[in-house]
C-alpha positions in Angstrom: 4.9 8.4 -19.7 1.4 8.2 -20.2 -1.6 5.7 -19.0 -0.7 5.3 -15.7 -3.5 4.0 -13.5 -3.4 4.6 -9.6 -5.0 2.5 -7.4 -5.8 3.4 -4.5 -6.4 0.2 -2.1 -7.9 2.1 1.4 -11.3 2.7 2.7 -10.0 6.1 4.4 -10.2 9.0 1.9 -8.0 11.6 3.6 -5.2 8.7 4.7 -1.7 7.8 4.6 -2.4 6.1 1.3 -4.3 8.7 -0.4 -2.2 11.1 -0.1 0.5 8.9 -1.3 -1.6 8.1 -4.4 -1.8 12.0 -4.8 1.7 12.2 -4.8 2.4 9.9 -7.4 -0.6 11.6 -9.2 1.1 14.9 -9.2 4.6 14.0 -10.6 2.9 11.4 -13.4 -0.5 11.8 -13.7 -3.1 9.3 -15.0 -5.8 8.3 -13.4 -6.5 7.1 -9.6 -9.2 5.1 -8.9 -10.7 4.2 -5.7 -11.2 0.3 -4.7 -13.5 1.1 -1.7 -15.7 3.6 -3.8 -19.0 2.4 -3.9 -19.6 4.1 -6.8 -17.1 2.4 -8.8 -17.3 -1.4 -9.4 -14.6 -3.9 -10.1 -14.8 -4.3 -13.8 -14.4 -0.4 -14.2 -10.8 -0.7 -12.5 -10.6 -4.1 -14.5 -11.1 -1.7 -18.0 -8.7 0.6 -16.5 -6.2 -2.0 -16.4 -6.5 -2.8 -19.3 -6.0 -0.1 -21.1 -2.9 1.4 -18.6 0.5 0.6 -19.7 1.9 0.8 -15.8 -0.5 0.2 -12.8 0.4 1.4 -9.2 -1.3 -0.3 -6.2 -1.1 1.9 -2.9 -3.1 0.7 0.7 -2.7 0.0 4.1 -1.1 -3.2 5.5 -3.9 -5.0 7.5 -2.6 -7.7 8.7 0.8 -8.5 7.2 -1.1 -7.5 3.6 -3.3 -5.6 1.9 -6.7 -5.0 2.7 -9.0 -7.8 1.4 -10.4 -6.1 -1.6 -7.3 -6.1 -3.0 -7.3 -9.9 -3.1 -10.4 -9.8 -4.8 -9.4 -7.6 -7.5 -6.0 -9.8 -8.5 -8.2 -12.7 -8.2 -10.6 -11.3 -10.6 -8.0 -9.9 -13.1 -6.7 -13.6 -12.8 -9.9 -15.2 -14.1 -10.2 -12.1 -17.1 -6.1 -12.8 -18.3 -6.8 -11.0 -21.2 -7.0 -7.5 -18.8 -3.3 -8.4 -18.1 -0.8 -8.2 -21.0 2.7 -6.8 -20.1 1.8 -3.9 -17.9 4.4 -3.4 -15.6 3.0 -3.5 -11.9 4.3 -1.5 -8.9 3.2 -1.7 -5.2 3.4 0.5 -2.1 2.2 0.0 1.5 2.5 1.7 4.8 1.5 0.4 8.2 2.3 1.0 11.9 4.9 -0.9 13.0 8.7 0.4 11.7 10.0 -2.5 10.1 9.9 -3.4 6.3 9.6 -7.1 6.9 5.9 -7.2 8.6 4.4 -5.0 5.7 6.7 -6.2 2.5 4.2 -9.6 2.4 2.0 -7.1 0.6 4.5 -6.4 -2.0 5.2 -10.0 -2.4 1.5 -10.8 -3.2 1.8 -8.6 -6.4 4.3 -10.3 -7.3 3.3 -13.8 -7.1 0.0 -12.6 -9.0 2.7 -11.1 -12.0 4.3 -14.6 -11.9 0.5 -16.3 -12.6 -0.3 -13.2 -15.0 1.2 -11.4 -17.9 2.4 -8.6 -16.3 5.8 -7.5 -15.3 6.3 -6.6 -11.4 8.2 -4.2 -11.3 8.7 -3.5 -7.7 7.3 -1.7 -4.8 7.7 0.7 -1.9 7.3 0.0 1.9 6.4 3.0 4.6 6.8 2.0 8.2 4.7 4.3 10.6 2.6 5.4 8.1 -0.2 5.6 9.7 1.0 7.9 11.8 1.5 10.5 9.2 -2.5 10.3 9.4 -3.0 11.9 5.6 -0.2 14.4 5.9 2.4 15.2 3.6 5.0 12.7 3.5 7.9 15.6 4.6 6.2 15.1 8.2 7.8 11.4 8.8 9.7 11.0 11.3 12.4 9.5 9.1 11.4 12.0 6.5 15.0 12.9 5.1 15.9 9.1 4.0 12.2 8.3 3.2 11.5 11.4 1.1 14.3 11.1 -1.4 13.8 7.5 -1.8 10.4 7.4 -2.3 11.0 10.5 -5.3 13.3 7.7 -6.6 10.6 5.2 -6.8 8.2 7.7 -8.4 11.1 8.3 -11.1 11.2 4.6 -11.7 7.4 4.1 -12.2 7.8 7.4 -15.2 10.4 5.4 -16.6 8.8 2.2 -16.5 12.0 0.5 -14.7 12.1 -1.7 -11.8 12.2 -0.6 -8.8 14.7 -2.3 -6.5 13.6 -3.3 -2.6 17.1 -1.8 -1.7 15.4 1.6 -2.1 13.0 1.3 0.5 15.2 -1.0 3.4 18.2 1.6 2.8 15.2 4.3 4.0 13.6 2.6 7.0 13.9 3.5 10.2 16.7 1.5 12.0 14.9 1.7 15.4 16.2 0.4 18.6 14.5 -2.8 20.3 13.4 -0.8 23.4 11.6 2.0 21.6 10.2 -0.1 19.2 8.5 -1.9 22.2 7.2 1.4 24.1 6.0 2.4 20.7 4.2 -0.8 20.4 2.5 -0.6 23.4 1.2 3.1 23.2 -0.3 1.6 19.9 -1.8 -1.5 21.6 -3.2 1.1 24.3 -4.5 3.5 21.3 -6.1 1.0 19.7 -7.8 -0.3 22.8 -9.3 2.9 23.6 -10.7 3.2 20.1 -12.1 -0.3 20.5 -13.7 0.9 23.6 -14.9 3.8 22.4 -17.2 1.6 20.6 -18.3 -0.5 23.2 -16.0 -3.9 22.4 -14.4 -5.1 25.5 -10.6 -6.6 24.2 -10.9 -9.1 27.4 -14.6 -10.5 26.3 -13.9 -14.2 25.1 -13.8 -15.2 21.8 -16.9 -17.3 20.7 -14.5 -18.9 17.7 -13.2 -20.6 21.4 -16.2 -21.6 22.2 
């Protein structure tokens, strides 16, 4: 297939979702651009969009969604309909916890902004742990032999231009026991704590939104 544009939706540049993008980029080619690169301004990903004939959105889940920037981009494209005519838009996100449910909000976001647009969603992927993977190879998941294979799958939909059903990716995820998913959560509540104190913010210091 050819114009497909791959964006890439994190500020990391060795991440979970870059290499995800590269990925992609390998089996279909095209072009990736990056949303947190200084160097490149909304209205060149706008052009890109305009000309691709399917565009790929890949970042981290920050709270239940994508980052920010990725707001701003949709609601930009929104204002300039003319960028969006037909192209078929696919999503992927990855984020820390295991289950599909607290990262798939993402997904649903691109595909309320298809319903307001003229594009086709087309469907998406979801990664649970992903962070974890930390920019390596996706083989190195934990629930690498179901995620692996699914997520070829998905690639082979976005070269045909097909939809992409959410079966795919909740048939993949990790089917993890209540227990372990709670001493998993707290190691990653402890993690981030210590990173938080590593530069100097105090979890326990009062909110002044309280105040």
């Amino acid at each position: 297939m050819s114009k497909v544009l791959i964006i890439n939706a994190s500020p990391r540049k060795q991440g979970t979702s870059t290499m995800l993008c590269r990925r992609i980029h390998k089996k279909l080619g095209g072009d990736i651009k990056e949303l947190f690169d200084a160097k490149t301004d909304l209205q060149d990903i706008i052009d890109a969009v305009n000309q691709a004939e399917a565009i790929v959105i890949a970042g981290p889940c920050y709270v239940n969604s994508y980052p920010a920037r990725v707001t701003l981009l949709l609601e930009t494209l929104q204002k300039q309909p003319g960028n969006c005519h037909g192209q078929k838009l696919y999503g992927i996100i990855n984020g820390g916890m295991p289950y599909v449910h607290t990262h798939e909000s993402g997904l649903h976001q691109l595909e309320l902004f298809a319903e307001q647009c003229p594009m086709h969603y087309a469907g998406g992927f979801v990664i649970g742990i992903g962070p974890m993977l930390n920019g390596q190879e996706l083989e190195k998941h934990m629930c690498a032999k179901k995620i692996v294979p699914a997520f070829e799958t998905f690639t082979e939909h976005i070269r045909r231009q097909e939809d992409s059903p959410a079966t795919l990716y909740y048939d993949a995820a990790m089917k993890m026991p209540a227990l372990i998913a709670k001493v998993m959560t707290r190691k990653m509540s402890n993690n981030i704590t210590k990173q938080l104190a590593s530069h100097g913010f105090d979890y326990n210091t009062p909110s002044p939104y309280y105040e």
